[in-house]
N, C-alpha and C positions, 0 to 999 in steps of 0.2 A: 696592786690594789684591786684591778678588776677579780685576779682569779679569790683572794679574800672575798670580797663584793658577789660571789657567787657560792661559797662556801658557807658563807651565812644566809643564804637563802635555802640552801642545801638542806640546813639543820631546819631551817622553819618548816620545810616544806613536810621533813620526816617526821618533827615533831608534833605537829599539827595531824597529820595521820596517824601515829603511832598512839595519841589520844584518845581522837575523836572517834576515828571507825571502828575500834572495840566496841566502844560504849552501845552505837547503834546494832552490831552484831548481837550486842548480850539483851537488847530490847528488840532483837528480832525482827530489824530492820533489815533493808540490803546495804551493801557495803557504799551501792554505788552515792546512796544518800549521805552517806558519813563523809565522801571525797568532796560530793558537791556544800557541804557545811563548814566541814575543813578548810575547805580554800574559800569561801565566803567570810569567813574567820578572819585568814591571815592574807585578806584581800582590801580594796580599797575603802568599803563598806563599812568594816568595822576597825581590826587595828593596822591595817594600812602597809603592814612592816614588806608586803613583798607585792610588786607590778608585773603584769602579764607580757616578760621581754621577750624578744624575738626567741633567743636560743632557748626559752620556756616552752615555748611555745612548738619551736620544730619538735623535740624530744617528746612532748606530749601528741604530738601527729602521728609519730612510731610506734604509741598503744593503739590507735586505731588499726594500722597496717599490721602488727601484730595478731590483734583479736579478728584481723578479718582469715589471717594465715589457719588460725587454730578452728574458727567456724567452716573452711574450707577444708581441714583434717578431718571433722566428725561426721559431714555431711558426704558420706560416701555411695559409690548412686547403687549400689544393694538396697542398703537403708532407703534412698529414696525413691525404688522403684517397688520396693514391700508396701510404701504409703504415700502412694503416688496419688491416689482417689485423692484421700483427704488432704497432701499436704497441698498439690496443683489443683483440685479440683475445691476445696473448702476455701485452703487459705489462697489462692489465685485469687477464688472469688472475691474474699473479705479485702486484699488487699488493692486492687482494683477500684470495686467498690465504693471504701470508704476513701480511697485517694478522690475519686471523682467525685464526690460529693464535697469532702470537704475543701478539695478546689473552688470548686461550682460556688459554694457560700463562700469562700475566700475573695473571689472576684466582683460576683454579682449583687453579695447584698455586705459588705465588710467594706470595696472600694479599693482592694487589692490590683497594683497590676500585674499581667501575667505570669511574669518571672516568678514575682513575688507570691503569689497563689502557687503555683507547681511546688515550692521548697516547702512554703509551711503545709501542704498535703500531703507531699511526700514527709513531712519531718512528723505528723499526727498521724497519720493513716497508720503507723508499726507501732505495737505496746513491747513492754517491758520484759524481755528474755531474763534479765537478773533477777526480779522481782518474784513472777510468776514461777519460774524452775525454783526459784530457792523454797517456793510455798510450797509447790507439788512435791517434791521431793521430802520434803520434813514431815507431812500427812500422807506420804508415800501415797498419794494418786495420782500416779503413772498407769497403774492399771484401771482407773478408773473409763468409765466415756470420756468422762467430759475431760479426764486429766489428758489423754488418749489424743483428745482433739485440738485442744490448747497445745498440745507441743510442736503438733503438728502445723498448726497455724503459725507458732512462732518459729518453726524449721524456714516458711516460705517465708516470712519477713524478713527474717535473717540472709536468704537468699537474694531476697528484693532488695538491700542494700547493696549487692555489690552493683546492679546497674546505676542504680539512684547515684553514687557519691561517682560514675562515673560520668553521667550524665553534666554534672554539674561545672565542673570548667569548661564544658562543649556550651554551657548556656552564656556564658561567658564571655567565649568566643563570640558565637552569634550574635551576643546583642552590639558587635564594632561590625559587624561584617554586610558585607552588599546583598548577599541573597541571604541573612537572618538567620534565625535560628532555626530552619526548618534546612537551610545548604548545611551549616555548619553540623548538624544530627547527621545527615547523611554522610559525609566526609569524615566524620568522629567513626560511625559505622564502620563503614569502610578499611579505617584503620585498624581499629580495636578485634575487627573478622581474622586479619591477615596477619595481628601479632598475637592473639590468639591461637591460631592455629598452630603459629612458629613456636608458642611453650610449650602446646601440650604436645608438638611431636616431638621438639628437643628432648622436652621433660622427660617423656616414657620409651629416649633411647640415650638420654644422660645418667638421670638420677639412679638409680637403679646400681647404675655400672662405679658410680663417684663413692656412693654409701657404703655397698661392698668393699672398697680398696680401703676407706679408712678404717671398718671394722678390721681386716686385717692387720693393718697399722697400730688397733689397739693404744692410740694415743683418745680418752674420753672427749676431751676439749675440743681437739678437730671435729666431732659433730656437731658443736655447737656454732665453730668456726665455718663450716662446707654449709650447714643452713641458713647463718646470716648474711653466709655470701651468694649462696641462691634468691633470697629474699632480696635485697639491697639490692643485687647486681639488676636481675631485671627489672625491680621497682626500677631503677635507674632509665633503663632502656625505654621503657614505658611512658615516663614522666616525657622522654627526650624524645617521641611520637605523640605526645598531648594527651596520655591518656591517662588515667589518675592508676597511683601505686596501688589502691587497695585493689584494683582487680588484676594483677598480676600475682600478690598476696595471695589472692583465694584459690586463682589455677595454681598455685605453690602447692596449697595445703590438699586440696584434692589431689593433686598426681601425687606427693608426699605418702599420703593415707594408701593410696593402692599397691606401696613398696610394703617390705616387710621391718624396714626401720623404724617406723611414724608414732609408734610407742615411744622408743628412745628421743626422736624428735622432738615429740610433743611435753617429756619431761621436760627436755633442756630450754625451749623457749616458754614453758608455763611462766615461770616467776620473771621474764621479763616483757609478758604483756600484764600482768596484775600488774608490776609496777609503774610499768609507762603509762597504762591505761588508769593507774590510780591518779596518775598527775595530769593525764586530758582533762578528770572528772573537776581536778581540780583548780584549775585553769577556768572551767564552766562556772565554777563557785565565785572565784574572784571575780567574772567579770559579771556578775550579777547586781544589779544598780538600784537598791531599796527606794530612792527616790523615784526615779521614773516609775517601779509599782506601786507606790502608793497613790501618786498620782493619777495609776488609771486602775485603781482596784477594783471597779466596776466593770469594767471591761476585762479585765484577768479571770474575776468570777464568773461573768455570763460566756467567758468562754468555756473556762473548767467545766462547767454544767454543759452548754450547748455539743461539748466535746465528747464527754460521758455518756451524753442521751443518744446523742447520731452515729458512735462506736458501738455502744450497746445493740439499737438498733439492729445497723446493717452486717453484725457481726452473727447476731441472732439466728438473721435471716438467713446465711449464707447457710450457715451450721443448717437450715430449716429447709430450704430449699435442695440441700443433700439426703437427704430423708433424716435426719436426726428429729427426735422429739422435743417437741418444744420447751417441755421443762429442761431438759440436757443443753438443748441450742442458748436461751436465758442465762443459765451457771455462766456458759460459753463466755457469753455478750459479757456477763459482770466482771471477770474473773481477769478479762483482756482489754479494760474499755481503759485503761492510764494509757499517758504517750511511754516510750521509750527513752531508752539511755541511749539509740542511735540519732533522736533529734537532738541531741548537744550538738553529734556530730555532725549532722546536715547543717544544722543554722550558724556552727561555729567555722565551718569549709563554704557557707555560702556568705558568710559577710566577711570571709577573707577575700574574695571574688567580687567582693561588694555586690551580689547580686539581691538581697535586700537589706533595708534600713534597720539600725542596728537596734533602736526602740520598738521595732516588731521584733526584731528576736527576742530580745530581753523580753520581751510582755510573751510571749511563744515558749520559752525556756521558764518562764516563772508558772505557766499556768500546765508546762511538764512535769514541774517538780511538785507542784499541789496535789496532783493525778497519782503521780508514786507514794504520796503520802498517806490519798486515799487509800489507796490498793488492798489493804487489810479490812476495813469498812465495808468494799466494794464487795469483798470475798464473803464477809460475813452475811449481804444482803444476797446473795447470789444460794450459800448455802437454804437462806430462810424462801426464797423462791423454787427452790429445787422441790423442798420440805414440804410449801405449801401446794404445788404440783404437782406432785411425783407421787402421789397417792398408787400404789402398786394394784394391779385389779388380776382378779383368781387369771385371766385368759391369758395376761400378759408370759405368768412362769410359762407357760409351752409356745411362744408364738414366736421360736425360735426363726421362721421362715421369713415371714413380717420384720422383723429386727435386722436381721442379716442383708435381705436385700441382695445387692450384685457383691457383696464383701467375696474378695480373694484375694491370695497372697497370707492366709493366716494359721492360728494351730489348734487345732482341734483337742480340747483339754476335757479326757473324759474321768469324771471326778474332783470335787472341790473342797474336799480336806483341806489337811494342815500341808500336802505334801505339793498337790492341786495348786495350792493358795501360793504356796512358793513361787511352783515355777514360773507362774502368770505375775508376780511380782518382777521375777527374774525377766521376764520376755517385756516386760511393759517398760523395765529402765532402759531400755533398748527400742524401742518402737515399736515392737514388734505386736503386730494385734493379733487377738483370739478369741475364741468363745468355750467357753466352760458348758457340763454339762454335769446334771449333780440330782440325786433322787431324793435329799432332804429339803421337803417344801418350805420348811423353815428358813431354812440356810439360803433357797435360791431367793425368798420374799427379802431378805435382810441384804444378798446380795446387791438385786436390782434396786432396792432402796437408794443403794449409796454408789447407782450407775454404774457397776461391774456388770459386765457382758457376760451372765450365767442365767441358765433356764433350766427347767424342767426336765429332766427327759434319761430315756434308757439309753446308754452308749450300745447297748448290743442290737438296738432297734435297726433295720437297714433305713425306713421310711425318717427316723430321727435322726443320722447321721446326714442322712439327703438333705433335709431342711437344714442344718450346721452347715451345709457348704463344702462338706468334707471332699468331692471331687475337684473344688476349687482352694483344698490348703497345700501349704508347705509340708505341711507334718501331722499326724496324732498323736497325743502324751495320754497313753495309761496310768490315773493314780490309782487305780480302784484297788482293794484289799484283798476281793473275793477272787479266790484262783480259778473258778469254774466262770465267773463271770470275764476275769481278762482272756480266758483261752476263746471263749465265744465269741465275746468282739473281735479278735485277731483274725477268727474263720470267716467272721463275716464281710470282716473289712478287705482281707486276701482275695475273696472271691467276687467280690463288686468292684472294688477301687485295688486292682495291683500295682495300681502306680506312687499310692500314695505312702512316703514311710513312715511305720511305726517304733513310736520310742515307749517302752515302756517299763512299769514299777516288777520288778520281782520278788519272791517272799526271800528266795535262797541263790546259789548258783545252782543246784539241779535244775531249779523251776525256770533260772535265765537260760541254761543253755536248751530248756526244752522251749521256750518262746522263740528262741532263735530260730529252730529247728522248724516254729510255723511260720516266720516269714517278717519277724520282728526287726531293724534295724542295729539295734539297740538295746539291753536288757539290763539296769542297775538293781542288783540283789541292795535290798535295803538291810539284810541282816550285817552283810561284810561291809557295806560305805558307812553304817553307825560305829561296828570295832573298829574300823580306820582311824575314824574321826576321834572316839574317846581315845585309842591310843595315841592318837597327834596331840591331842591334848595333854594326858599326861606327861610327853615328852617334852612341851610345851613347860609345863607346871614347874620339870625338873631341870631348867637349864638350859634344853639341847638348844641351837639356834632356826632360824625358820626356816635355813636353806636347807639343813639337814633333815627336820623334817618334812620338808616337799622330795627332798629326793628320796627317802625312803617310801613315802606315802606312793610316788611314782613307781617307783619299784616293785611293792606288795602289790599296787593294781595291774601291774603287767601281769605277773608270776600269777595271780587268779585269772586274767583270762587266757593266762597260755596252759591255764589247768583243763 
């Protein structure tokens, strides 16, 4: 009977998703909204048919440990030491920040006590990763400032969770114990130092050597097998020193990422954090108690609003006090000012702990889910502030020097075409920042318009590649067309900056192998990578399969540069 009695929960739970979150994917909502309606649906609220039971309940704690695994594969510290300014220096600040404050009114004028003030600032202070990437990503501004800066804020929130949900049963502890929660932090320390230390060095003299044997083994399943046993095992170990699973999860996923498997990995666990993490969301849904908000819908409102204005704010500021412009800083503020789909998490691991009362969550969780609701509104008002700001003025296209600032770690993109435009598309899904340089005033006024980091200016200039930063980039991308104008810049950049390397555009392979020949990195003849490409196509059109043509495509590119 019981395993029956769980089979038909089974069915409500898929069918209830398998409805509902299309519907809001196709009205261009996020997913996470569909999971939290879903299970409000087929929760107590409305038609009651499934209760939030224990074995519900562990299984949905698994997406959490999961998405913290796959946040800890992406976040690799290349990445986060190319955007270390903005992600430690912006978003530190905003998160910080807006914790302290929104504590500060949680305690002093709200009547919170302390415990209770820490979760719900910690649970407000992070916005919306699913919400905000699903936006940026479909208007494709990632290359944008503002798009540039928001990920980056949302890289360090996402980071800032793995201490927060470990913090949280150490608060726990403290509040039984004789020296409180100020001994018990220290002693949580203490431990979490020394088994930390013991995964990352196992990790980067295990993983490595376990991954290789299976690939040998060429059995596919055992990858899947060796990383839920990585995962689970020291979640295990962890839990059994007091220290929560999700930050053994995340040292997973970073030592993971620095193997050369983490691809493979991250295919084989993708679809079982969507789905676990689909049934956390919706677990949040069920236990959502329309009565108690109506009851305090005046209090749900003044906080949605007080929440909005005091994120806006000091998210602004933070953007503002890093030299960002204020119109850009504002977009910032709007664009980030919802709570997050990691306060489920906090409020739903802090009233398992009973660290606070379950009618502040719920009134906490109800005034999250208004905020994601907002979030399009938000965006739309953030646009009309940009608009009514961001009035472009003649000094701005050349003030390349002023804009840039201490910026390094970036790519110096000289030309802003079609080819330009690409690549800074390409670097910006990626983090990676840069600044354009482009001799169409039109082009750069329409750029700047819409927060792209392009200016004014001559790549051959040595005084304008100074102001670009160019002794403090990664790299320089040639897209320019004119052959007399890329050999200039190459002479000029070779004998100022030799440290710095160039990647650039060619007309042919005569003209790439004679760039190489001044000191070029890099040379993509644009004539041969277009025949490539329309003949992959063709290939494509008639049949051939993909793997065939990537290895012929591989092939012809070899055989051209060993010409």
């Amino acid at each position: 009977m019981h395993t029956e009695h769980y089979l038909v929960e089974v069915v409500y739970f898929l069918m209830a998703a398998v409805v509902i979150v299309p519907i809001f994917k196709r009205l261009n909502l996020s997913a996470v909204l569909g999971y939290l309606v879903a299970g409000f649906i087929i929760g107590p609220s409305i038609l009651g048919v499934i209760k939030a039971e224990e074995h519900i309940l562990v299984l949905a704690e698994f997406g959490i440990v999961f998405l913290m695994f796959l946040i800890g594969m992406e976040l690799s510290f290349d990445r986060l030491k190319m955007m270390r300014r903005d992600i430690f220096g912006i978003g530190g600040t905003q998160v910080v920040a807006t914790g302290i404050a929104i504590g500060g009114v949680s305690y002093f004028f709200i009547g919170l006590g302390p415990t209770a003030s820490i979760i719900v600032a910690c649970a407000l202070a992070l916005s919306s990763t699913a919400f905000v990437m699903q936006m940026i990503m479909e208007r494709q501004e990632q290359i944008t400032y503002h798009g540039r800066l928001s990920i980056a804020i949302l890289l360090m929130q996402d980071l800032a969770v793995v201490p927060i949900l470990a913090l949280l049963p150490v608060l726990a502890q403290g509040s039984g114990t004789e020296g409180g929660i100020g001994t018990a932090l220290l002693e949580a320390l203490a431990t979490a130092t020394v088994a930390v230390i013991a995964i990352v060095i196992l990790g980067r003299v295990i993983l490595a050597p376990v991954y290789r044997m299976v690939a040998v083994a060429k059995v596919p399943e055992l990858f899947l097998a060796v990383t839920l046993l990585i995962l689970v095992g020291s979640g295990v170990a962890m839990v059994s020193m007091g220290i929560s699973m999700t930050l053994s999860a995340f040292l997973c996923g970073v030592l993971i990422a620095e193997t050369e498997y983490h691809h493979q990995v991250e295919a084989d666990i993708g679809p079982f954090k969507g789905m676990l993490l689909g049934l956390f969301f919706m677990t949040v849904g069920m236990g959502i108690d329309v009565n108690l908000i109506q009851e305090n819908l005046l209090n749900v409102v003044l906080l949605l609003v007080g929440m909005l204005g005091l994120k806006f704010l000091l998210i602004s500021l933070s953007c503002f006090v890093f030299g960002t412009p204020w119109p850009v800083s504002g977009r910032v503020g709007m664009l980030l000012g919802q709570g997050g789909e990691f306060a489920f998490v906090i409020l739903a691991t802090a009233t398992m702990h009973s660290l606070i009362a379950d009618n502040i969550a719920q009134t906490i969780t109800a005034v999250v889910v208004l905020s994601m609701i907002a979030t399009p509104f938000l965006d739309w008002m953030g646009q009309k502030w940009n608009a009514m700001f961001h009035a472009v003025q003649d000094e701005q296209l050349t003030d390349i020097k002023g804009a840039m600032g201490d910026f390094e770690g970036h790519v110096v993109i000289a030309g802003f075409g079609r080819v330009g435009k690409m690549a800074a598309q390409m670097l910006g899904n990626l983090g990676v920042p840069y600044v354009a340089l482009d001799m169409d005033q039109n082009r750069v006024r329409d750029c700047l318009r819409n927060d792209l980091t392009v200016f004014y200016g001559d790549a051959t200039s040595l005084n304008v590649m100074r102001d670009s930063g160019v002794d403090r980039a990664c790299a320089v991308l040639l897209t320019l067309d004119n052959k007399q104008q890329v050999n200039k810049a190459i002479h000029m950049l070779r004998q100022n900056f030799p440290e710095v390397p160039i990647i650039s555009r060619s007309r042919d392979e005569t003209h790439a192998r004679e760039l190489e020949t001044l000191g070029v990195v890099h040379s993509v003849p644009e004539l041969t990578e277009t025949s490539l490409q329309l003949g992959a196509t063709v290939l494509r059109e008639v049949g051939v399969s993909e793997d065939a043509v990537t290895d012929v495509l591989l092939k012809m590119r070899q055989e051209e540069e060993a010409a």
